[in-house]
N, C-alpha and C positions, 0 to 999 in steps of 0.2 A: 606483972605490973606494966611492964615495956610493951607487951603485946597487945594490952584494952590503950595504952595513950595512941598507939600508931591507930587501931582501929577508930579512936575515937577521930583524931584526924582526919582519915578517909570519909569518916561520916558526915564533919562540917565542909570539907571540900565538894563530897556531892550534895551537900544541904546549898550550898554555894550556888552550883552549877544548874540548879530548878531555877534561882531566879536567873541565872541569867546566862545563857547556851554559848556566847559567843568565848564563856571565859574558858571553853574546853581544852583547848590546846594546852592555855598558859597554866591549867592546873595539872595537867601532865606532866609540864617540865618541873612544876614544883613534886609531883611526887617524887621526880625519878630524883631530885634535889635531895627531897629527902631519905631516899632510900643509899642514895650516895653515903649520906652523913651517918646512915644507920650501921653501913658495911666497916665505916672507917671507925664509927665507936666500937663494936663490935674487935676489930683488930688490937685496940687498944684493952679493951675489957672479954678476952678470950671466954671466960667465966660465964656470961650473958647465956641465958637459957633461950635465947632467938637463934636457930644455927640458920646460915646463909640460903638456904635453899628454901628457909621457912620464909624469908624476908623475902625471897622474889616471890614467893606463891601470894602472900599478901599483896606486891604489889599489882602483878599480875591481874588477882581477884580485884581490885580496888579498881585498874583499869576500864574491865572490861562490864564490871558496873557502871563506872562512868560513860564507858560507850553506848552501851545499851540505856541507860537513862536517858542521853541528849540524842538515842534514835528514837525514843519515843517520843519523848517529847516536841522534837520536831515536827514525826508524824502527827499526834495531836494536834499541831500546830496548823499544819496546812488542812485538814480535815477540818478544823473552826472555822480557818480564813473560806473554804471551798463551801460550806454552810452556808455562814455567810451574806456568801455572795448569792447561794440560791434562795437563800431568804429572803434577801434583797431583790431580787429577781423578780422571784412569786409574788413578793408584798405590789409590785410596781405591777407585774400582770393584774391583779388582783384589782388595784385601784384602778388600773384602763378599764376593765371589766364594767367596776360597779361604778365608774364615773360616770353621772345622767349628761346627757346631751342637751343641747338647748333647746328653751321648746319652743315650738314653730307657731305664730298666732296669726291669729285673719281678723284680728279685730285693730280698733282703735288704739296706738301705740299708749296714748294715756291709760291703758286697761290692762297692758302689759305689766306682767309679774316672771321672779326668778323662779328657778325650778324649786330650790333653796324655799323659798317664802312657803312653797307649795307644800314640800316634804314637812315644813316645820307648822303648818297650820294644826288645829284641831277636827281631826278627822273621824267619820263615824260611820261604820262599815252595815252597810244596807243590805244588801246582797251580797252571795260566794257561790260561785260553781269550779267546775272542775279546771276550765280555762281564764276563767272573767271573773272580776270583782267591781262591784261597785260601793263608792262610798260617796259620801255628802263630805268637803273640805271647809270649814271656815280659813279665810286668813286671817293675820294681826289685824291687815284694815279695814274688819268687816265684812268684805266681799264671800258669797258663797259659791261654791261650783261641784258638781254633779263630774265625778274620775272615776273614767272606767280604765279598770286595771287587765290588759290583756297578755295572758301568757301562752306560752308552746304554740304560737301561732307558724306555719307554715309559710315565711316570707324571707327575702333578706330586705336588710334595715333600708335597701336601695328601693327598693320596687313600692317597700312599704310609705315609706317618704315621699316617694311619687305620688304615689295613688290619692295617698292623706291630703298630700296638695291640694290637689286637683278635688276633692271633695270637701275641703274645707274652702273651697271660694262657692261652694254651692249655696242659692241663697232662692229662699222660697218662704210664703208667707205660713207654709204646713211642714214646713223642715225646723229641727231643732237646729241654730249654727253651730260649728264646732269652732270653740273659741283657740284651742290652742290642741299641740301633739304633743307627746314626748316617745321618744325612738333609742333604745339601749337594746342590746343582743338578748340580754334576760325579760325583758318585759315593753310593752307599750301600755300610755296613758293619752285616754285621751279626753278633753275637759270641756267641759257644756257648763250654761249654765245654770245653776240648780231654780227650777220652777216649783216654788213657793204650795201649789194647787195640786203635786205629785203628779201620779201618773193614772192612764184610765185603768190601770189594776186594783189603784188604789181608791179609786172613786167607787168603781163595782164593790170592793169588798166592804168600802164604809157605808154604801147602799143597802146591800145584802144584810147588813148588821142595824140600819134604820138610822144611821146617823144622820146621812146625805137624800137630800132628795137626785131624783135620777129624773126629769120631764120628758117626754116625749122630744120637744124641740130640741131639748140639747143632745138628748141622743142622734138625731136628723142631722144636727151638723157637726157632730165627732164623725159621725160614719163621711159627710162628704169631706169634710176636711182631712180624713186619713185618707183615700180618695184621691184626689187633689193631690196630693202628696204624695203618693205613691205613681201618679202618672205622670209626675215629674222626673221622678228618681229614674221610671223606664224610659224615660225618653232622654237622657244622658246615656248612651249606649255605649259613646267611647271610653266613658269614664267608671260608672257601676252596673248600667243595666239592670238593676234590682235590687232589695234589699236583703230577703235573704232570713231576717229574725222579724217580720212583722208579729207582734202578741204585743196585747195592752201594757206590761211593763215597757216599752220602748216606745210606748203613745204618749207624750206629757202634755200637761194642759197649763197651757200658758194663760195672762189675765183673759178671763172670762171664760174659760174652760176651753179656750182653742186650743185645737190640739194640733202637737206639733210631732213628726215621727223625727226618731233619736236615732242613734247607732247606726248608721248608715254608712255602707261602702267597706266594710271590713267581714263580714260576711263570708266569702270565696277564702279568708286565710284560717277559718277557725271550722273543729267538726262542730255546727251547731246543733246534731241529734239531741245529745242531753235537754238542752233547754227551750227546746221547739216542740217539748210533749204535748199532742192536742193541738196543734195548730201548723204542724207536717205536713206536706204533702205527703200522697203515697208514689209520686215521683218528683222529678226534680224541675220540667218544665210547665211555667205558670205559677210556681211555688207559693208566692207572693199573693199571686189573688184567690188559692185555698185558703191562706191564712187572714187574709181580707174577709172571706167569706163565714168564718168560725167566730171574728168579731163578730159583724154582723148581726150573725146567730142570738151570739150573746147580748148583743145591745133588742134583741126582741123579745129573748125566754126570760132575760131576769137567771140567766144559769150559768155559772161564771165559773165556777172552781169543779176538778173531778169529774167533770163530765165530757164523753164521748158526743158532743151535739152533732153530728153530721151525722152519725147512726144514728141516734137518739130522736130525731127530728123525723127522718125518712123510715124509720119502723114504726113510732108511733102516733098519736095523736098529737098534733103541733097546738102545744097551750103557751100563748102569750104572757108576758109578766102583768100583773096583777093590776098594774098603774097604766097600762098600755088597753083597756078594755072601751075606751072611748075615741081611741085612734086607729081602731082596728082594717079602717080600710085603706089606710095609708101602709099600714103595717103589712098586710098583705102583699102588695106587688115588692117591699121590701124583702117580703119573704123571698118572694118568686126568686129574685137578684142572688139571695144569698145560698137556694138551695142549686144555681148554676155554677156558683162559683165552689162549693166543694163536691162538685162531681169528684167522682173516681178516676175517670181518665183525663188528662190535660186537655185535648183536643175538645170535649164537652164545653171546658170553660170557657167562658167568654175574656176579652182581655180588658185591663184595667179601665181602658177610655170608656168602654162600653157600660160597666158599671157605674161610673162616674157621672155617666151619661143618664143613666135609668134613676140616680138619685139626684139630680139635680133637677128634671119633670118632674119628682118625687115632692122636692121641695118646692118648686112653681106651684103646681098644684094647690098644695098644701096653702101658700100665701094667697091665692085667687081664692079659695073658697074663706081665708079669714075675715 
């Protein structure tokens, strides 16, 4: 009976010492307190079935439990605090990380929005490829814009920020403006604004399906105004020299179907192989005016999607789209223009002034015989 009271003891004394570490000492002095008073009952009551040697091994045991409980528990202790703090740490990296930067805008200060308003609009994802996203953003105040979401771009955030500058004061009446950037290690966005008329991919495809008519005139002045456009972009040489992704998804038609080229000057940081199918050079100098010239193509055959037109033209019989059989001699020297521009070797092609040049006689012409 002597022997479960003392152990019961030892059991609320280390029941003690969990909550609270600092009382280790003073419960030591109480044990050895009581082991005192154990010895001297004990002398008095000879009888006791505790012999002396039994009462040190229990204190002993009791001790060095209590040692070993308050070294774990300490250890436990600073392993939480050391957590922690790396918790703390990484939470804090984590937020520098994914905290968006401010975005940079070239427009009129009343036109400015947070990046916040931007994140939290109603967004609706248009396009996805491997590096790029596009989507269409409403905000709360109605405003819409056209975010293109660019990842694993090949830049630092310095060079990138430069450049974007410097091309967002670009300002032409066949360029799309770039309203605003946004610049974070994980990703760049960058914000136009959405034109209501889509793009010339989308006019082909809603043609090709008979919704849209396609006239002859307006196709004359997409070709010179992409044109125009592009001999602007090459004539900024300190800034892009080129664009790099010409194809009709980055053509958009502003009121009246003017077209305005988009996505410009970021080009040189992304592999565009993937989404340059069809409209590639087979090298890299004059890129720009192959891919000029495979429009073209297509604003002549009426042949828009899956199709190889630069072979497809030069091996076979060159048949005009269907709507185009009353324009056919304008159409022609158009040809001529478009079959120089995706030669095979660079040095064949001609460069962008020059075509711009052969459609703008294209278009005189055109209006002197109206």
């Amino acid at each position: 009976m002597r022997r479960y009271q003392i152990l019961q003891k030892i059991g609320k004394l280390i029941k003690n010492l969990a909550h609270k570490r600092s009382n280790c000492t003073r419960l030591i002095m109480r044990l050895a307190t009581q082991k005192t008073a154990i010895l001297e009952e004990e002398e008095d009551h000879p009888k006791s079935s505790l012999t002396t040697w039994q009462v040190w091994s229990l204190f002993t045991l009791g001790v060095l439990m209590i040692l070993l409980l308050a070294g774990l528990i300490l250890k436990w202790r600073r392993r939480k605090e050391s957590n922690c703090k790396e918790d703390e740490s990484s939470t804090k990296d984590m937020e520098m990380m994914m905290k968006p930067s401010e975005l940079v805008f070239f427009v009129e200060q009343e036109e400015w929005f947070k990046v916040e308003e931007l994140l939290e609009g109603v967004a609706e994802l248009r396009t996805q490829g491997f590096c790029s996203s596009l989507y269409v953003v409403r905000l709360n105040n109605g405003a819409v814009y056209a975010v293109k979401r660019l990842r694993r771009l090949k830049v630092s955030l310095d060079e990138f920020g430069h450049t974007m500058r410097m091309v967002g004061k670009l300002r032409h009446p066949n360029l799309l403006p770039l309203v605003s950037f946004n610049s974070t290690p994980q990703e760049k966005l960058l914000v136009y604004t959405f034109q209501t008329n889509g793009s010339l991919l989308d006019l082909f495809q809603s043609y090709s399906e008979g919704k849209r008519a396609f006239p002859w005139r307006l196709r004359l002045r997409i070709a010179e105004g992409i044109a125009r456009g592009l001999k602007f972009i090459h004539d900024q040489e300190e800034i892009i020299s080129h664009h790099g992704i010409i194809k009709p998804s980055n053509i958009m038609l502003g009121h009246d179907h003017h077209p305005l080229i988009s996505e410009y000057g970021y080009a040189k940081f992304v592999d565009t192989a993937p989404s340059m199918k069809g409209y590639a050079a087979p090298d890299t100098e004059k890129a720009d005016v192959y891919s000029l010239g495979v429009i073209l193509l297509e604003l002549l055959t009426g042949k828009f999607v899956g199709l190889d037109l630069p072979r497809w033209v030069t091996t076979g019989e060159v048949l005009f789209d269907k709507d185009l059989s009353d324009v056919q001699m304008y159409a022609f020297p158009l040809l001529n223009v478009s079959l120089k521009c995706v030669a095979r070797t660079s040095h064949d092609r001609p460069a962008v002034a020059e075509v711009l040049h052969k459609i703008e006689e294209l278009v005189r012409a055109q209006q002197e015989d109206a």
